[in-house]
C-alpha positions as a printed Julia matrix, in Angstrom:
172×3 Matrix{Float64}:
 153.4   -77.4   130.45
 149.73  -77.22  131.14
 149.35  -73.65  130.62
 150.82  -74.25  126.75
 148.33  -77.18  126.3
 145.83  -75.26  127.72
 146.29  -72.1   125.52
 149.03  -73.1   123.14
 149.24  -69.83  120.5
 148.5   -67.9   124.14
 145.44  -66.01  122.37
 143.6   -63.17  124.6
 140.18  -62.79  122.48
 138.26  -62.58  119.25
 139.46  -59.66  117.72
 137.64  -59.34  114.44
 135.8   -61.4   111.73
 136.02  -60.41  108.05
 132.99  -60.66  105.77
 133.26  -60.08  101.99
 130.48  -58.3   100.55
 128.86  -57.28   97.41
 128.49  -53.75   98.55
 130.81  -52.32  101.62
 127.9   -49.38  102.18
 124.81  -51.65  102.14
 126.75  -53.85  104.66
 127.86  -50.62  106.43
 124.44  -49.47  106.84
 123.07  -53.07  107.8
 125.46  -53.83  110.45
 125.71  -50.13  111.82
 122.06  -49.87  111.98
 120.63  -53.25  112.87
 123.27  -54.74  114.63
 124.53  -51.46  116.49
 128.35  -51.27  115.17
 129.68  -48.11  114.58
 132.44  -47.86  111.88
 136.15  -47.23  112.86
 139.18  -45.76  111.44
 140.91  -48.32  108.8
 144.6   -48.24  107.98
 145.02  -45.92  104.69
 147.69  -48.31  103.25
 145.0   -50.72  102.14
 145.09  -50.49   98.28
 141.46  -52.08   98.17
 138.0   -51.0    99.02
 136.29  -51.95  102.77
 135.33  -50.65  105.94
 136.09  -51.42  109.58
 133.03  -51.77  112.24
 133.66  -52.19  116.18
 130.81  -52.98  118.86
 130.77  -55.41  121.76
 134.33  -55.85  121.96
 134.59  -57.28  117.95
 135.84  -56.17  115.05
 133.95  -56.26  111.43
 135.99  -55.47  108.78
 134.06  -55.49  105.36
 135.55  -56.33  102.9
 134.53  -55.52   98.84
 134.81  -57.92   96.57
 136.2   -57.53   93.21
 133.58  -59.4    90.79
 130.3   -59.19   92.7
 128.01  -61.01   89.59
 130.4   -64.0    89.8
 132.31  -64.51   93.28
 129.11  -64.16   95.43
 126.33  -66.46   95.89
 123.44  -65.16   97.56
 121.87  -67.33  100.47
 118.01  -67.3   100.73
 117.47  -69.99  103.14
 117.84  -69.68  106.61
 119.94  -72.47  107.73
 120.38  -72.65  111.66
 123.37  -74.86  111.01
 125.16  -72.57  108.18
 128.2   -70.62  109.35
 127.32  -67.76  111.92
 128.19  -65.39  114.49
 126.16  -65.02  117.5
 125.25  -62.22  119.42
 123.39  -62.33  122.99
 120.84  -60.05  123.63
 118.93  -58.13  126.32
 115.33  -59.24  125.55
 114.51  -61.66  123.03
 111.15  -60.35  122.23
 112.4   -57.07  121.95
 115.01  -58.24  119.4
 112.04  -59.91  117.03
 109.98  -56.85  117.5
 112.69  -54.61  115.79
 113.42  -57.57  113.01
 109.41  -57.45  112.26
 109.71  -53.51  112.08
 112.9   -53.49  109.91
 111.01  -56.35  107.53
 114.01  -58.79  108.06
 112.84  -62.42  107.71
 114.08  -64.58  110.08
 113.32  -67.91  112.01
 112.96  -68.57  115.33
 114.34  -71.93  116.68
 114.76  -73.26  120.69
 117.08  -75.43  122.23
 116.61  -77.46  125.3
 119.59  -79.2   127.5
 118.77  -80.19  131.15
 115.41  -78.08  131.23
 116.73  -74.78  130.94
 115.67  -73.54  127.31
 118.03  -71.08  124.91
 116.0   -68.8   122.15
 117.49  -67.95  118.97
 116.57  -66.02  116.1
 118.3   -66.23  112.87
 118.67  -63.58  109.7
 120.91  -63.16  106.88
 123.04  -59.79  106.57
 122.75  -58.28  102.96
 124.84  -60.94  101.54
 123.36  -63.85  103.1
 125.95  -64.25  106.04
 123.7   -65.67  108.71
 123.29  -63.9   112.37
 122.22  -65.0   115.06
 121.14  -63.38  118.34
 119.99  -65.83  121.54
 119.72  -65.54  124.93
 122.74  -68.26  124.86
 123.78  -67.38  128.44
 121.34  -69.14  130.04
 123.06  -72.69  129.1
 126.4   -73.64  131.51
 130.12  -73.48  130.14
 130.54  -77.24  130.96
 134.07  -78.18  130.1
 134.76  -81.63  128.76
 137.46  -83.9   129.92
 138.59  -87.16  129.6
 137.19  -89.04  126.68
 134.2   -86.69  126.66
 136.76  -84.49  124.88
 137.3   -86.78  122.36
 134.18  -87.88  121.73
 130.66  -85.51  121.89
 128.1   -86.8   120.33
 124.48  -88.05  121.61
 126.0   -91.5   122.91
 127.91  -88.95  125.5
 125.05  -86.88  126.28
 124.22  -88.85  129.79
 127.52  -88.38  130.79
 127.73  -84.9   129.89
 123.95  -83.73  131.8
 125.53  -85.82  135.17
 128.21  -84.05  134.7
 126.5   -80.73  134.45
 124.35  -81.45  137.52
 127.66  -82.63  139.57
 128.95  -79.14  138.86
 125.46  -77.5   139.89
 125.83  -79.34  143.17
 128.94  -77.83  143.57
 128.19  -74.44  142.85
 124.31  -74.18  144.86
């Protein structure tokens, strides 16, 4: 019975995330050149126009939309807390470096929990679908249990850093 609770629809991974776009090869050439995905084959019953990207174990699958003039609203602002998908990297100074190079504005922002510190740098892809890339590794998988589950917010956050240093005791 656990197990089902645990993992009720039994799911193994991300497998993909689909993005529609204004133009399939401007996001094709974005996402294969500054995010490193290379494009895949795509089933040749699909009646409508798109690509298929694959790189670090996910799926992009682009999809073109039908009325770009009308059906897409371009984002300009760089909103940390928009919708995203995040990517770790190797070096974060490395990864700004290349942004600067490519002229891609972004935004830098830092997060601090327990004094270990996670960098992130945010961008939008041509259509204003914001990316992120941090070096989110550094921070703990710190499962929540009990009403800590139920309840995160800032009241919690005592609970939650004792409970991180509990399970750093443990693991040292």
């Amino acid at each position: 019975m656990k197990e089902s609770m645990a993992n009720p629809l039994h799911l193994k991974s991300l497998n993909h995330i689909s993005l529609v776009c204004r133009s399939v090869e401007e996001s094709i050439d974005f996402y294969q050149n500054v995010l490193g995905f290379f494009p895949i084959r795509r089933p040749g019953s699909f009646d409508f126009d798109g690509a298929w990207l694959f790189g670090y174990g996910i799926g992009i699958h682009l999809l073109q939309t039908e009325d770009p003039d009308h059906n897409m609203p371009k984002k300009t602002e760089i909103n940390p807390k928009d919708n995203h998908i995040s990517f770790q990297c190797e070096s974060m100074s490395t990864v700004e470096k290349k942004l600067k190079e490519m002229g891609i504005t972004h935004v830098r922002a830092m997060v601090e929990e327990g004094g270990i510190h996670v960098d992130q740098i945010f961008f939008h892809d041509p259509d204003g679908f914001m990316i992120e890339i941090c070096n989110c590794d550094n921070l703990p998988v710190v499962p929540l249990v009990g009403e800590m589950a139920r309840s995160c917010s800032r009241v919690n956050l005592r609970m939650i850093q004792q409970q991180q240093q509990q399970i750093r005791v443990v693991h040292q």
